[in-house]
C-alpha positions in Angstrom: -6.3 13.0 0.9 -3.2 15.4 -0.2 -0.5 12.6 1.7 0.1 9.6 3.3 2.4 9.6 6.7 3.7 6.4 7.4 2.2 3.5 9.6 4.5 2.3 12.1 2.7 1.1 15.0 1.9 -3.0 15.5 -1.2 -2.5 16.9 -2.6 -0.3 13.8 -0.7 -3.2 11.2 -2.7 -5.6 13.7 -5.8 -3.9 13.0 -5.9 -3.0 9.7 -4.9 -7.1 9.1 -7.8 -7.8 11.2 -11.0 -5.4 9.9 -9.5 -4.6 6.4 -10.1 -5.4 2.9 -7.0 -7.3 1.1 -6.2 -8.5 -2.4 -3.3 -10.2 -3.8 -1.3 -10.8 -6.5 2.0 -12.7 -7.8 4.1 -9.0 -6.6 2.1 -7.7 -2.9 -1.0 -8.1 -0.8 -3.1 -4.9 0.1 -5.2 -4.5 3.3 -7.0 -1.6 3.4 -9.2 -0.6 5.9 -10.8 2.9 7.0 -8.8 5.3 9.2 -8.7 5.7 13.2 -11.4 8.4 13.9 -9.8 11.6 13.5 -7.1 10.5 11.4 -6.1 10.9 8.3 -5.0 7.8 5.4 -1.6 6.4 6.0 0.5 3.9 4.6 2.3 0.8 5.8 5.1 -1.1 3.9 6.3 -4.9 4.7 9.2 -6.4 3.0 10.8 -9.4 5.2 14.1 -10.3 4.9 13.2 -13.6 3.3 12.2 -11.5 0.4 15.2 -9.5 -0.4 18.6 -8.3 1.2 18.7 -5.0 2.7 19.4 -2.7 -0.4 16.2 -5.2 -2.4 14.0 -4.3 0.7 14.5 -0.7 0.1 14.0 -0.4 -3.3 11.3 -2.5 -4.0 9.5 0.2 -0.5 11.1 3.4 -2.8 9.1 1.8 -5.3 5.8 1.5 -3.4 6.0 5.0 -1.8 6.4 6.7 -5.4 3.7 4.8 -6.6 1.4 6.2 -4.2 2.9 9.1 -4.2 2.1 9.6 -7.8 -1.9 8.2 -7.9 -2.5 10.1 -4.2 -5.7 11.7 -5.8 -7.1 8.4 -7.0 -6.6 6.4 -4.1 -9.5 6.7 -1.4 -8.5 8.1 2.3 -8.1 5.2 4.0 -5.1 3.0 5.7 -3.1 1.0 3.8 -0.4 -1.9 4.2 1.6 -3.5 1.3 3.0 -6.4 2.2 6.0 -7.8 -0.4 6.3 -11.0 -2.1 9.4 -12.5 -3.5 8.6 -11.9 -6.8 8.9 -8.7 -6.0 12.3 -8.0 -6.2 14.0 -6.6 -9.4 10.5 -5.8 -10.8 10.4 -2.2 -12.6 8.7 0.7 -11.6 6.1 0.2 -14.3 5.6 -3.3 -13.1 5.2 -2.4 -9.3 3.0 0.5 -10.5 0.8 -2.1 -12.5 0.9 -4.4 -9.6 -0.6 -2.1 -6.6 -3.1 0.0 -9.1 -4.7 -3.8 -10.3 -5.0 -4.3 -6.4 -6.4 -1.3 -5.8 -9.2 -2.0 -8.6 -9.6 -5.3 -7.5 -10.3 -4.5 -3.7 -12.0 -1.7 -4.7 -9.9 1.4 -3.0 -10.3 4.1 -5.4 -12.0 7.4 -4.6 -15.6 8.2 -5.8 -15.9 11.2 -8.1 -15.5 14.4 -5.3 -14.4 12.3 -2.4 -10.8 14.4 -2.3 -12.2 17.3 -3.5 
C-alpha cells in the first residue's frame, strides 16, 4: 500500500461501520475493514460539528492524514475511518500520532512482515 485516496461515499462509511473491526480511545474510533474487491486501502475522516468549529475540524483531519501519511508502510492495506471525539481538538501532533498508532495496535491493523513488499 504506497497511498491512501480518500473515502467519500455513504454506502462504503456504511459498510465498513457494519463488517469492520473498531477500537477506541479518549481522542478517535477506528473501523477497519478489508477493501472492495479490486480496490486498493483508503481512508475516511469524521469530525462533526459538535466536535470542533470549522478551522478545529480541519486541523485535527490535517492531523490524521499526516499521520497516516507518515506510518503508510506499517499500516495494513485495508479501509479505514477515523471518526473524532471531542477531546480531540487542540491535541498535538505527537498526541494524535500516539492516539491512532495505539488504535492500530489495539485492533490489530498493522502489516505482517512482507505484506507491502
Amino acid at each position: 500500500m504506497d497511498n491512501l485516496t480518500t473515502l467519500k461515499k455513504t454506502d462504503d462509511f456504511e459498510r465498513i461501520y457494519r463488517e469492520g473491526r473498531s477500537g477506541g480511545n479518549r481522542l478517535f474510533v477506528l473501523y477497519a475493514a478489508e477493501p472492495a474487491p479490486g480496490r486498493e486501502g483508503r481512508l475516511g475522516i469524521s469530525v462533526s460539528r459538535k466536535v470542533a468549529g470549522s478551522v478545529g475540524r480541519h486541523r485535527i483531519r490535517r492531523l490524521i492524514k499526516e499521520c497516516f501519511r507518515l506510518h503508510i508502510s506499517e499500516w495494513a492495506d485495508r479501509d479505514y475511518i477515523v471518526v473524532a471525539r471531542k477531546e480531540a481538538v487542540g491535541k498535538s501532533f505527537g498526541e494524535t500520532e500516539a492516539a491512532l498508532l495505539h488504535l492500530g495496535k489495539k485492533i490489530s491493523v498493522y502489516a505482517q512482515q512482507g505484506e507491502n513488499e
